[in-house]
N, C-alpha and C positions, 0 to 999 in steps of 0.2 A: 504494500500500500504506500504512493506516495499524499505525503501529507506537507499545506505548508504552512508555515507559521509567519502570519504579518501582524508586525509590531508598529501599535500607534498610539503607546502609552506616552512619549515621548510632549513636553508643550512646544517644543518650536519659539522658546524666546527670542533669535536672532530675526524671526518672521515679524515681529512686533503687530502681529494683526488683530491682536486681543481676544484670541481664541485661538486653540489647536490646529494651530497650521492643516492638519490633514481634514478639518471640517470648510476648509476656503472650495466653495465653488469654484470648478473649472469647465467650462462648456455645461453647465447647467448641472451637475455632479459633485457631490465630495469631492476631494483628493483622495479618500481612503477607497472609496467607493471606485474607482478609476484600478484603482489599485486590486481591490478584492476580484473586481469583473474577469482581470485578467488572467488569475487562476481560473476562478472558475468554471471561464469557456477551453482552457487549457484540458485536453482529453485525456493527459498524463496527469493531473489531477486529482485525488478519490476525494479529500476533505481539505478543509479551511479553520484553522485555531486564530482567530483575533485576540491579539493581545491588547489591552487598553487600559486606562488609568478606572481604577474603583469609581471617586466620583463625574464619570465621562458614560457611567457602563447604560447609565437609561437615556440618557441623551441619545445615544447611538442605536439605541433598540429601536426608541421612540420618532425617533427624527429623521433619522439616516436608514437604517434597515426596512425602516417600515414603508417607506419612500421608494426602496430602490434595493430589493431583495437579491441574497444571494444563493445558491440554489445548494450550494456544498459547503458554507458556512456551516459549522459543526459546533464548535464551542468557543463564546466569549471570556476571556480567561485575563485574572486584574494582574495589572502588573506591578513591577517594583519597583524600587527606588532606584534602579539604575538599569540601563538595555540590560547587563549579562542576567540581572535578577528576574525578569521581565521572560528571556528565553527560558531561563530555567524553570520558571511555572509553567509555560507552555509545554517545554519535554516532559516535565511532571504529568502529563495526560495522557503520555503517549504509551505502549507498550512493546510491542516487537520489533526488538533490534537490529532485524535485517530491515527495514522497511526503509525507507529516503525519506527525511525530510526535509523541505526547504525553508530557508528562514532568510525573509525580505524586508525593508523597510516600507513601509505604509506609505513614506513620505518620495516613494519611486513609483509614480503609477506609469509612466514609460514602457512599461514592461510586455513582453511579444509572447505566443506561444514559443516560438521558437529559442529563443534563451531558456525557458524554463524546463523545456523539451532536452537542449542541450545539456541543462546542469544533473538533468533526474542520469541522464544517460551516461555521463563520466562521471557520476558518483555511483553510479550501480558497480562499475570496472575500479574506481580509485579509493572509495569511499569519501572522500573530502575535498569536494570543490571550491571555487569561490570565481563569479563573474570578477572580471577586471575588461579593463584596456590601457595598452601599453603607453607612457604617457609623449607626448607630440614635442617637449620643449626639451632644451638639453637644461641636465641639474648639475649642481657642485655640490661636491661634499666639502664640508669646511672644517677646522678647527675651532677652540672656544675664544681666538681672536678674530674670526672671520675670512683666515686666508686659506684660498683653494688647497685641498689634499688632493683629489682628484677629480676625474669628471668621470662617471661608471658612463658607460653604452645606454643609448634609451631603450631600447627594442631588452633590454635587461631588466625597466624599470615600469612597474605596473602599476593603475591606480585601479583599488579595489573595490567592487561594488558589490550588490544584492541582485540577487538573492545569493546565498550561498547553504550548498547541502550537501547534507553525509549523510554515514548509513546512524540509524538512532542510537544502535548501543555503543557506538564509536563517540557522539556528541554528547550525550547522555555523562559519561565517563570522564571525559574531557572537562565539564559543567563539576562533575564532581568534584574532581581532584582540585581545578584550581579555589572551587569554595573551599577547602577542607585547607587550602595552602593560603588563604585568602588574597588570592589574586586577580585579579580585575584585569582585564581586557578590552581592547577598546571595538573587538567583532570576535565572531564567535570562530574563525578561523585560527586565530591566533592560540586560542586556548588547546586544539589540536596539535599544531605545530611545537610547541612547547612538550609536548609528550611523543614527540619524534616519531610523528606521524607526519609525510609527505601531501601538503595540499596542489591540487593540480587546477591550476587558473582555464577559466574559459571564457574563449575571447567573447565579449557582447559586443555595447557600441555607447559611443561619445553621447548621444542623446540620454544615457540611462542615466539621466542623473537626480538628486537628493535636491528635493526643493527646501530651499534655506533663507533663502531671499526673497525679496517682492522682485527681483527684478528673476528670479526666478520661475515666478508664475508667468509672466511672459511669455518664458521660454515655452513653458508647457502649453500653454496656451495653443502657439505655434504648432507642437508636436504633434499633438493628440486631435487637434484641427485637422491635420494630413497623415492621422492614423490608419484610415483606411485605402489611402491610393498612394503611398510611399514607404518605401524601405527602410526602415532605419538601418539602414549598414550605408546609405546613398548618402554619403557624411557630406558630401560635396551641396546637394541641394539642398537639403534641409540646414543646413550652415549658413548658406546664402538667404533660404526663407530669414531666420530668427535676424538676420541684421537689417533686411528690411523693415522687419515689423517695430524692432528696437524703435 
């Protein structure tokens, strides 16, 4: 059974829109809602664990669900006081450790069947994926006076996105150990890699990106306006849309 976990416990203070960024209409929709549709219709798919803040959970029944249902939405599950704590009541639900689950941000409604198609699929063979893309700019590494050490290769150097999934008694374990060690991590991949487990990046695309900003909603705007008759891999045109609409 793939199953996937989207988290929108999260407020989105840097949004400053005075509510939970993933509640902003976009095209007449949530963001979170954007967000859920796209598992859903995904046929690799079997259920949906929303993660959310305690006092958000009737809002969302009431307001948002009841508005614009979703069909494999399974269980609303409160989350914690920080993302890792938040993933760990969601795998708290789960049970069979061969199964996939994927764990995405709320706040990336971008999202195609086919990235989520990809990730179920090299994590059945790796158990531990994570979308990325490789990043476009050249970086330096510095020292703690700021003078270059060196410059690594870009095609070396990836920025990592959501969704990301493993097999469950793999992430499960992972979630354990480092609560047990009490160590915090900043995505749920990392917690794996720290127990010398090998994650295998797959490639998505530049569009997948974490709404953070107002001038972020923009963007989205843009995207999910030419969700249905453009590619997101076609980096070239949808590039050129979002700076016209800027």
């Amino acid at each position: 059974m793939n199953t996937a976990i989207v988290l929108a416990a999260g407020k989105g203070s840097r949004m400053n829109a005075g509510m939970n960024k993933q509640f902003i209409e976009l095209l007449e929709k949530p963001v979170i809602i954007h967000t859920l549709l796209a598992f859903d219709r995904c046929a690799k798919i079997d259920r949906i664990l929303l993660v959310a803040g305690q006092d958000e959970m009737d809002h969302i029944r009431e307001e948002i669900l009841s508005r614009h249902p979703v069909k494999k939405l399974d269980k609303l599950v409160a989350g914690g006081p920080e993302r890792q704590y938040s993933v760990f009541n969601a795998l708290m639900q789960l049970e069979d450790p061969e199964d996939i689950v994927l764990i995405h941000d709320g706040a990336r409604p971008m999202l195609t069947a086919e990235l989520i198609e990809a990730c179920i699929a090299e994590a059945e063979r790796y158990q531990a994926v994570s979308a990325g893309v490789p990043i476009k700019e050249t970086v330096k590494v510095v020292d703690d006076q700021g003078f270059v050490q060196y410059t690594p290769k870009r095609e070396d150097i990836w920025v990592t996105q959501t969704p990301q999934a493993f097999r469950l008694g793999l992430i499960k374990e992972a979630h354990f150990k480092a609560n047990a060690e009490g160590y915090t991590g900043t995505d749920d991949a990392m917690l794996v890699e720290r127990m010398g487990v090998p994650v295998k990046m797959v490639r998505a695309y530049y569009e997948n990106i974490k709404l953070t900003t107002r001038e972020d909603i923009i963007t989205a705007e843009v995207l999910l306006g030419r969700l249905s008759d453009t590619s997101y891999q076609d980096d070239s045109r949808i590039s050129a849309e979002i700076e016209v609409k800027k």
